[in-house]
KETIVEX-207846 format. One record per residue (C-alpha): residue in three letters; x, y, z. Coordinates in steps of 0.02 Angstrom, whole numbers, plus 50000, padded with zeros to 5 digits. Layout:
BEGIN
ALAXYZ
...
This chain:
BEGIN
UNK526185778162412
UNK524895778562273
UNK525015794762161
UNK522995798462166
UNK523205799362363
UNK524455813862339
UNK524085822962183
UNK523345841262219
UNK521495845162196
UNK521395851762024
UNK519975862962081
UNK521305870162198
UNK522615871062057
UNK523455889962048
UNK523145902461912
UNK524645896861827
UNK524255878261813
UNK522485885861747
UNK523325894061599
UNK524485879561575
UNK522985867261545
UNK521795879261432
UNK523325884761334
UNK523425869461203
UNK524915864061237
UNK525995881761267
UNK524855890361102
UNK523875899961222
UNK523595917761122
UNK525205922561070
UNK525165923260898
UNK523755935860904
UNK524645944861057
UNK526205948260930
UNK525175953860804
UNK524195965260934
UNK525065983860881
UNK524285994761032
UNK525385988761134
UNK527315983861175
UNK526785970061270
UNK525875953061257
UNK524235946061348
UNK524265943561537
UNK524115924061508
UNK525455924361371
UNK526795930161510
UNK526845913361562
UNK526755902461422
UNK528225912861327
UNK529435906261467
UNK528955889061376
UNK529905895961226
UNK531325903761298
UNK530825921961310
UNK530275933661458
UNK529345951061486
UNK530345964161552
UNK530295982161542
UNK531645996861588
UNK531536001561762
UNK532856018161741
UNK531356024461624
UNK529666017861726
UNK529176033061844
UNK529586047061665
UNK528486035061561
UNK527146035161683
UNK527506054061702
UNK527216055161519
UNK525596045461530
UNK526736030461408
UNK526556012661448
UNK528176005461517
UNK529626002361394
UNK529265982861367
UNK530565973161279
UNK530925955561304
UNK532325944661364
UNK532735929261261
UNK533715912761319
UNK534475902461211
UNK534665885161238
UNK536605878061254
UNK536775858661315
UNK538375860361413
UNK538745878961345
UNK539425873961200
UNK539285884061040
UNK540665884360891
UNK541285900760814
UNK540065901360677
UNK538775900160800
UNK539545913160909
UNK539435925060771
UNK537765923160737
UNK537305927660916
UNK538195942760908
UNK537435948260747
UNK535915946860830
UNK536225955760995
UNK536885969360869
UNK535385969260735
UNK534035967160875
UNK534505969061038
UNK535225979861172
UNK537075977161073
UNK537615965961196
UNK537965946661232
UNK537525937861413
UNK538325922561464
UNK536935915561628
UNK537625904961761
UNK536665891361668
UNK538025892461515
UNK536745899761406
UNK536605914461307
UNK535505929461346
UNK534835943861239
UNK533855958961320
UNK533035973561268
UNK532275962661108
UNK530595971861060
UNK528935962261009
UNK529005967860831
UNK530845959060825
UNK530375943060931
UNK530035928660770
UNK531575936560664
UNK532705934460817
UNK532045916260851
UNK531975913060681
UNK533915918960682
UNK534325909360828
UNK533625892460729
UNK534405894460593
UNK536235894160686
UNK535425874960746
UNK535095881860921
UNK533405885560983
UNK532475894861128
UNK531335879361201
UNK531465877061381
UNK532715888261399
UNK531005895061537
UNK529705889961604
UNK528865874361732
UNK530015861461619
UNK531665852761628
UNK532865870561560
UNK534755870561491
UNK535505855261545
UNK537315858861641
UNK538995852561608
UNK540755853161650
UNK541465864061510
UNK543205863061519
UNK543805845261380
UNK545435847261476
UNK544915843461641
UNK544565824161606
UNK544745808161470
UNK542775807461503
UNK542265825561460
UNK541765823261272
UNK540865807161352
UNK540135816461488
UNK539525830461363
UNK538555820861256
UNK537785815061399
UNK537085832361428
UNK536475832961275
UNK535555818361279
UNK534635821361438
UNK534085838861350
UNK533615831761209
UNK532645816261304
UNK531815830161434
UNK531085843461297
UNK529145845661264
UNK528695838361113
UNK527305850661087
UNK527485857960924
UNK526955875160995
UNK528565883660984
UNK528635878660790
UNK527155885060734
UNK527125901360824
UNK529255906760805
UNK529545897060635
UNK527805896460556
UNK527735879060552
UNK526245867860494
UNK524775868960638
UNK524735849560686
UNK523505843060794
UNK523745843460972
UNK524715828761066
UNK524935822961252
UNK526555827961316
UNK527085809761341
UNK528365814361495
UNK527515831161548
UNK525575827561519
UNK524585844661488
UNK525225853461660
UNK526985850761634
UNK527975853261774
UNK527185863361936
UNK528935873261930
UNK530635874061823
UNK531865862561846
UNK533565861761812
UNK534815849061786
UNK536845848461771
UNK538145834661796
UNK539955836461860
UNK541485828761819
UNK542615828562006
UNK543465835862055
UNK542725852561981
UNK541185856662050
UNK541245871561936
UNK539175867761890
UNK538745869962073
UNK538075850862052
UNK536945853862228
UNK536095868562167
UNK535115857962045
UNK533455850662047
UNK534175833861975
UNK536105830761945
UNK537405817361886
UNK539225815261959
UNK540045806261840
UNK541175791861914
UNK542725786061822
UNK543365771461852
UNK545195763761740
UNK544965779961650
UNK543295774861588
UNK541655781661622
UNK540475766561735
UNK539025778961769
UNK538505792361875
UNK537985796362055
UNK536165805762056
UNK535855820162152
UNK533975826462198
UNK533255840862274
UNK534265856262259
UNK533785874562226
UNK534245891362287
UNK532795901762273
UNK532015908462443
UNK530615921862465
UNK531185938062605
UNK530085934662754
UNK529265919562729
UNK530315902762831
UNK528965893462711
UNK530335893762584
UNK532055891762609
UNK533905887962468
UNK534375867262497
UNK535675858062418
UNK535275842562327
UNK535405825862408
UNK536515810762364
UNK535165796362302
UNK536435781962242
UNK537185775862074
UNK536665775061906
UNK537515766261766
UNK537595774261567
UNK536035762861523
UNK535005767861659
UNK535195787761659
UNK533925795561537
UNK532755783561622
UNK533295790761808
UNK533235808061731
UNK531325806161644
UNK530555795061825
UNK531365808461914
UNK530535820761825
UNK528845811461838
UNK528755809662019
UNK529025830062024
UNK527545829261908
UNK526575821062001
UNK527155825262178
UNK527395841862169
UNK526545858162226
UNK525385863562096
UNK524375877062237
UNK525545887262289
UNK527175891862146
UNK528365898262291
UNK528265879662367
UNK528325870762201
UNK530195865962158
UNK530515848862188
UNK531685852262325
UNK529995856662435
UNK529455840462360
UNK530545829562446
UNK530385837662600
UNK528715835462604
UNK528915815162565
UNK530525813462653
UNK532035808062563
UNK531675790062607
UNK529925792462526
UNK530425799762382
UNK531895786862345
UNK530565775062388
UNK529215782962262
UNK530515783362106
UNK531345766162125
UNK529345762862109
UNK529335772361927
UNK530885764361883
UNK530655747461931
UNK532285745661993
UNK533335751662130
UNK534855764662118
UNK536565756862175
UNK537415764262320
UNK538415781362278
UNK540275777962237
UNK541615787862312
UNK542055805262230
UNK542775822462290
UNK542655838262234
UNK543915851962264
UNK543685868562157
UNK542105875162087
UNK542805889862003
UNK543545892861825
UNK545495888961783
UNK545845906061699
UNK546985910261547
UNK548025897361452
UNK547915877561452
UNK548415866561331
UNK547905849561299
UNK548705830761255
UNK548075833961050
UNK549185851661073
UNK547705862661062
UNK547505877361161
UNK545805882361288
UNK545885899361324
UNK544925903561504
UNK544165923161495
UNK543795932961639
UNK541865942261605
UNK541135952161718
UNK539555944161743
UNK539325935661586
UNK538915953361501
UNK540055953661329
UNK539975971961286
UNK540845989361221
UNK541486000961340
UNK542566015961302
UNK544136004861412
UNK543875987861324
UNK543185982661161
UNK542665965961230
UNK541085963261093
UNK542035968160948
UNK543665957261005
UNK542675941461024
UNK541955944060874
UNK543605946660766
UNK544225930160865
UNK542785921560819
UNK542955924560630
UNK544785916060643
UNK544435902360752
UNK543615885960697
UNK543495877560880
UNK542175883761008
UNK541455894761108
UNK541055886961301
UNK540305896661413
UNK540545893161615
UNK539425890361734
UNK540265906261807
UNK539665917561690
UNK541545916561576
UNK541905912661425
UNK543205897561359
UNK543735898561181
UNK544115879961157
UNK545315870261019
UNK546075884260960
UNK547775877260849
UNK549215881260881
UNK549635891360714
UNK548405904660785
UNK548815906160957
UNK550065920760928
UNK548705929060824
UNK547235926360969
UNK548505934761071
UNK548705948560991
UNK546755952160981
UNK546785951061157
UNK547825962461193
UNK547095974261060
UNK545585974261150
UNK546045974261303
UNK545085957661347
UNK545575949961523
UNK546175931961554
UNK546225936061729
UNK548105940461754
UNK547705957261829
UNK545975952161938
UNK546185950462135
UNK545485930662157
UNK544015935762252
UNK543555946462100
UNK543685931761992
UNK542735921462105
UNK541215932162109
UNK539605930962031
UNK538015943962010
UNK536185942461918
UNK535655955961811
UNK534305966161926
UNK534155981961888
UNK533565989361753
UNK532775973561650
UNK532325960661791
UNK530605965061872
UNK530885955562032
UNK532565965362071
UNK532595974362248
UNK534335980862243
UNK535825982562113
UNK536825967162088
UNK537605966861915
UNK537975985961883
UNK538425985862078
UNK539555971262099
UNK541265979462025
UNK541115993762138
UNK541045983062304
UNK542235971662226
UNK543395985862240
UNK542895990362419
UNK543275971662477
UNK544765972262392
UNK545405986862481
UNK544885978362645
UNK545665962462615
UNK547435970562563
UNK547365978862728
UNK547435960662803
UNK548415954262673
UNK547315944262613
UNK547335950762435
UNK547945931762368
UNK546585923162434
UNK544915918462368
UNK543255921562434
UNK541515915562324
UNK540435931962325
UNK538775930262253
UNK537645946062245
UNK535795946062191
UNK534395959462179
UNK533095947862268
UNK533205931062344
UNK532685918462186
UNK534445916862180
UNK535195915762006
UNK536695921062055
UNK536795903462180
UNK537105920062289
UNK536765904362433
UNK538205896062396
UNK539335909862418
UNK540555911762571
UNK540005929362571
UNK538135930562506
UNK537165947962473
UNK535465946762439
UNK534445962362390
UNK533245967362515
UNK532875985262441
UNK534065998662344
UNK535665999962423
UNK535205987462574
UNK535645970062561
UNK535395953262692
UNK537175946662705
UNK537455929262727
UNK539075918562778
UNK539685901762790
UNK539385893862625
UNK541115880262569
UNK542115887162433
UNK541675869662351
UNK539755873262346
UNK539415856762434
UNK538505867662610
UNK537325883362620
UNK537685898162707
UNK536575908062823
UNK535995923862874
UNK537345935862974
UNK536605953562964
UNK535005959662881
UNK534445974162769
UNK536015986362783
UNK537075994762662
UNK538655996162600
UNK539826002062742
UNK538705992462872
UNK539115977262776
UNK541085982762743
UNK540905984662970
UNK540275968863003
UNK541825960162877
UNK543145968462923
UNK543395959263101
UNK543015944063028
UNK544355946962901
UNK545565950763027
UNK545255937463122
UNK545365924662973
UNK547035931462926
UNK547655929563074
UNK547165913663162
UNK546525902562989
UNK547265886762967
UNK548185881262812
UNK547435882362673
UNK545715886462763
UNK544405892462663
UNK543365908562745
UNK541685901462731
UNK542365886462834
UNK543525898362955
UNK541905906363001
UNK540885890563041
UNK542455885763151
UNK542635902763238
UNK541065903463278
UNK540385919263177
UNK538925907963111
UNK538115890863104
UNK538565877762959
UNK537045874462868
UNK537055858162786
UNK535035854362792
UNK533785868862712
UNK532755865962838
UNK534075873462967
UNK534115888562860
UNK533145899362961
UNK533265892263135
């Protein structure tokens, strides 16, 4: 299949892929938007291209309707993304972030489901100085957005497997390997020297037609939802030494409400890669996406659509053809958790990993816990790291054993959870900001989430089911950051108060799940669980997980294909 029979008409390119080509390689006009003081906000064009560099556009929705009252422009601010290869940062870096959330932010820390850190409510007059601050701590902003390969995923517990540290640096490589080399970001963020304009040498001057992300696994922890991902690596041990890695393709969660065009899908299972050959299975597989992919219409653009369109035999077919070699059959793995191992674990060197339990990912002040401030005062006597989860927690890693006792007592100061007193389903649950930064946001999800939490709870006790886990992912809209398709029980915003409800999703993150009951509320969607609940705790089999008891019982179909999503 020749590439010039299947690019896409340029002439028929979107808007987006317009600005992406006339922007000089992600310049576009955003040093003179910054400098622009009439307004809170930057150029239409410049929206895009600031993804590129880690930052997005946002403005308060609890204030829109008595600024417009007022005759005021909405309250823009902007949300910056950091950029953490496997969520690692150490404590020196840790404090930095916080100094920044505190000096220019809202005054608070979020941990994404990507293991990267998030700051919102930055204003335009405080975008270079936070940027600049974020630099200087050796981490940076690029890619953390935008149509480009974004924070590459790993497993982020070291006690978990021999191969972690391995497996890490492996994460950090593919980053490294997949980042523009456009020396945009530089120039604008760090006033670096202007140097002439370059071809992208893996992108080329459209980049990618959508974002892409990429995460590899260690089994048997899932915990990186591995088939969410555009492009993932399974890493296969074999003696106790890492041989290489099975590659996954095509997965994605992000649908659009009323359009069977676009559907969630879990990546595919392509065959085996060994250490030599994966940044060049990472790059081709990027390329083909480049030049395969939908560059007309954005909400069809992820390469999960991609291989749909080509088939999985075509597009296994197309990038053994960039690599000039075939992938070896997939070995043999298993997975069997993909949630976090809360509270204490020590390791064979005697060091400690401490698992936290965060209420999605946002590390704030309340007048009940002091969970900022502790984190802060941990960080200033810990010389290990800081790992964040792909579950939106926090791991304070290598801690010694002379400070345990003293970590301890900050806990328990202020009041910061391990998990001890959370119900499992609570610590199994996962929400997306929405309201009121994220523009796309139909419903509540992260300010929302608790309360329900507690209204399951309630429900399950009554069944006693109060000991058993249940994945609950709730989102404001249907993009799905939350992976809110991989949850047993899924609630997707729909408009405020009303969510779709979906079922069926494994508690291993390995099928999707599928629509149940559509745009109701609250106690419609606590009416429609409840004799499902019942009926799991009393005829589930051992050690049966719900999203699997309701495939079996025949409350919903098992959706292994995202094509089958909406039949």
């Amino acid at each position: 299949m020749a590439i010039e029979q299947t690019k896409y008409d340029p002439s028929k390119h979107s808007d987006v892929e317009k600005i992406k080509v006339e922007s000089d390689y992600l310049r576009g006009t955003i040093t003179p938007s910054l400098k622009n003081p009439i307004t809170g906000s930057v150029a239409d064009d410049d929206l895009m291209l600031i993804k590129f560099h880690g930052i997005y556009q946002q403005d308060d929705r609890d204030l829109r309707n008595e600024r417009r009252k007022q005759k005021l422009e909405p309250l823009y601010s902007f949300m910056i993304r950091a950029r953490v290869p496997g969520g690692v940062a150490s404590s020196e870096q840790y404090i930095q972030m916080a100094d920044l959330a505190t000096t220019y932010s809202s005054g608070s820390l979020r941990l994404t489901t990507r293991q990267a850190f998030q700051w919102h409510g930055v204003f335009k007059r405080n975008l270079k100085t936070t940027i600049a601050g974020i630099n200087k701590s050796m981490l940076d902003t690029i890619a953390a957005c935008g149509d480009v390969n974004r924070n590459v995923m790993s497993n982020p517990l070291p006690e978990t497997s021999k191969i972690h540290a391995e497996v890490f640096e492996w994460s950090k490589k593919i980053s490294e390997h997949l980042l523009p080399k456009t020396k945009a970001y530089h120039e604008i963020w760090l006033d670096g020297e202007k140097v002439e304009s370059t071809q992208e040498p893996i992108y080329g001057q459209t980049y990618l037609p959508r974002k892409f992300k990429t995460a590899l696994a260690i089994p048997p922890f899932n915990d990186v939802d591995i088939f969410a991902n555009d492009l993932g690596f399974i890493a296969i041990e074999e003696k106790g030494k890492l041989v290489g890695f099975n590659v996954t393709a095509g997965g994605g969660m992000g649908s659009s409400h009323g359009d069977d065009s676009t559907y969630p899908r879990i990546a595919d299972v392509l065959g085996f890669c060994t250490l030599d050959q994966v940044l060049e299975v990472a790059e081709n597989v990027v390329k083909v996406q480049r030049d395969f992919g939908n560059r007309e219409v954005r909400k069809l653009a992820r390469l999960k659509y991609t291989i749909d369109r080509l088939g999985i035999d075509g597009f296994k077919s197309q990038l053994h053809e960039y690599l000039g070699f075939e992938l070896a059959p997939a070995k043999s793995y298993d997975f069997v958790h993909n949630g976090d191992r809360y509270g204490w674990m020590q390791d064979e060197n005697g060091n400690w990993h401490l698992t936290l339990y965060i209420h999605s990912g946002r590390i704030v002040d309340t007048e009940e816990k002091k969970l900022f401030t502790g984190l802060v005062e941990i960080a200033k006597i810990h010389d290990g790291e800081f790992r964040i989860s792909p579950n939106q927690n926090l791991i304070i890693s290598n801690i010694k054993p002379k400070i345990k006792a003293k970590v301890e007592k900050l806990l328990s100061t202020y009041q910061i959870s391990i998990g001890e007193t959370e119900t499992p389903t609570r610590l199994n649950s996962l929400a997306c900001v929405a309201f009121p930064t994220c523009s796309l946001a139909m419903a509540e999800a992260e300010r929302y989430l608790p309360d329900f939490i507690n209204r399951l709870d309630e429900l399950m006790a009554k069944y006693s089911l109060q000991e058993q886990p249940i994945n609950v992912r709730m989102t404001g809209c249907p993009n799905g950051c939350a992976r809110p398709f991989l949850g047993e029980i899924g609630m997707v915003g729909k408009a405020p108060g009303k969510y779709n409800l979906y079922l069926g999703a494994s508690h291993i993150g390995n099928r999707l799940n599928k629509l149940y009951k559509e745009n109701i509320n609250e106690k419609q969607i606590l009416e429609a669980l409840e004799p499902l609940l019942k009926d799991y705790s009393e005829s589930r089999h051992e050690n049966e997980h719900f999203g699997d008891f309701v495939i079996r019982a025949n409350y919903i179909k098992a959706v292994n294909n995202g094509l089958d999503f909406h039949a």
